[in-house]
C-alpha positions in Angstrom: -18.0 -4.9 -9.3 -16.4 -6.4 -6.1 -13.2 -5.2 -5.4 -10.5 -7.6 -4.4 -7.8 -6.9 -2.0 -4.5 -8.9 0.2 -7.3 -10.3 2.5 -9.9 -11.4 0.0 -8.0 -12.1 -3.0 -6.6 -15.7 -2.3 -10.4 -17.1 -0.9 -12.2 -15.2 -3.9 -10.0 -17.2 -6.7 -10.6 -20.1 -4.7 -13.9 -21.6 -5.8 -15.7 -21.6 -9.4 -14.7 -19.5 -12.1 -14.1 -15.8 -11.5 -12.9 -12.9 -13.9 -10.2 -10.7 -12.6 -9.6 -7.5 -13.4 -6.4 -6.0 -13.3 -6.6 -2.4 -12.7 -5.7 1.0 -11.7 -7.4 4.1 -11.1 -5.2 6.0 -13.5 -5.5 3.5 -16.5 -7.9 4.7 -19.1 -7.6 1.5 -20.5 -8.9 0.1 -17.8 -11.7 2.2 -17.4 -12.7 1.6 -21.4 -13.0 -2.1 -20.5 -15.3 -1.4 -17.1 -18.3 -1.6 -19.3 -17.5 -4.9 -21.4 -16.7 -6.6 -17.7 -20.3 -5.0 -16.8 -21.7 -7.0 -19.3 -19.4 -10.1 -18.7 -20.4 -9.7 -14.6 -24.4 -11.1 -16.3 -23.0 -14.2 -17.6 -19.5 -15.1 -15.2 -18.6 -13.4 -11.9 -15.8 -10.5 -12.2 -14.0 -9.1 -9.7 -11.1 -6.6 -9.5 -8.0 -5.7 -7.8 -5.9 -2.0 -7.6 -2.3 -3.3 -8.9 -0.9 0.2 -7.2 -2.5 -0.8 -3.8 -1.8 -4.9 -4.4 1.5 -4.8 -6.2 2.3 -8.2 -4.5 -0.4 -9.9 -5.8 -0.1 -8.4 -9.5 3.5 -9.6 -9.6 2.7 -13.3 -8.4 0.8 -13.2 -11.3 3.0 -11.9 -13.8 0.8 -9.1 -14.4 3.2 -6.2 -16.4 0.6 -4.1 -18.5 -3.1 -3.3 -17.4 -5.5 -3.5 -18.1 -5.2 -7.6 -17.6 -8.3 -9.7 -17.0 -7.4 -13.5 -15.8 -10.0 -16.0 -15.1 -9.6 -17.9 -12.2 -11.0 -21.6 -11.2 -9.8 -23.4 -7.9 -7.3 -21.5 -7.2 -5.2 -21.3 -10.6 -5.2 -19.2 -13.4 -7.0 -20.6 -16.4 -5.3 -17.6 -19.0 -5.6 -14.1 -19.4 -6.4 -11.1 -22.0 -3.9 -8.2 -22.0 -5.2 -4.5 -23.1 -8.6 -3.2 -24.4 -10.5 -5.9 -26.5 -14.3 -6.4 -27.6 -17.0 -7.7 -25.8 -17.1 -10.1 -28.7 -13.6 -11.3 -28.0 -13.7 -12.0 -24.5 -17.2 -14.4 -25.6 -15.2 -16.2 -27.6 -11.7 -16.4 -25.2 -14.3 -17.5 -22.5 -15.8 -20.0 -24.8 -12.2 -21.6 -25.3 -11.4 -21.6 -21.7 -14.2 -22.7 -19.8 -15.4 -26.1 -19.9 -18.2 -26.5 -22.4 -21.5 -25.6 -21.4 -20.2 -23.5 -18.4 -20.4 -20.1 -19.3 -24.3 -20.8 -20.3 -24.7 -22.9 -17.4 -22.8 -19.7 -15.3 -25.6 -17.3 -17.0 -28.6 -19.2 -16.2 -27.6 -19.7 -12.6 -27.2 -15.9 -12.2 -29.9 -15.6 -13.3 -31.9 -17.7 -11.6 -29.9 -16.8 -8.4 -31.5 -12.7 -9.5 
């Protein structure tokens, strides 16, 4: 999983959609979710940023608990899923946010880009 940082961050959200993970080393949490965002990373890209190295950019975004995924497209946050959920429910949250057809359309051209 690329990791995200002050220099990166800004030009990473930038272009089509990308999951972010909100994260810290010490957050169990966060490392229960690593595996779900594994399998997430085959369908839409996922990055992740260190809120205790980044606080900055955590706090331009509002980001209080972790672990806190946001997807990003051009730029701007799309929405977000606080704490530990199922694969299952960030299918369907991605299926609500993404344009229709996009997620699928995401998976096919990774893996064709494989």
């Amino acid at each position: 999983m690329r990791e995200l940082d002050d220099a990166t961050f800004d030009s990473a959200i930038d272009g089509g959609p990308l999951l972010v993970d909100f994260w810290a080393p010490w957050c169990k949490p966060c490392r229960a979710i690593e595996p779900i965002l594994d399998e997430l990373a085959a369908r839409v890209p996922v990055a992740r940023l260190n809120v205790d190295e980044h606080p900055a950019i955590a706090s331009r975004y509002s980001v209080l608990s972790i672990p806190t995924v946001m997807l990003f497209a051009r730029g701007e946050s799309q929405g977000k899923v606080v704490g530990v959920r199922p694969l299952s429910y960030f299918e369907s949250w991605l299926a609500e946010v993404l344009p229709a057809g996009q997620l699928d359309g995401l998976a096919a051209q990774g893996q064709h880009d494989a």
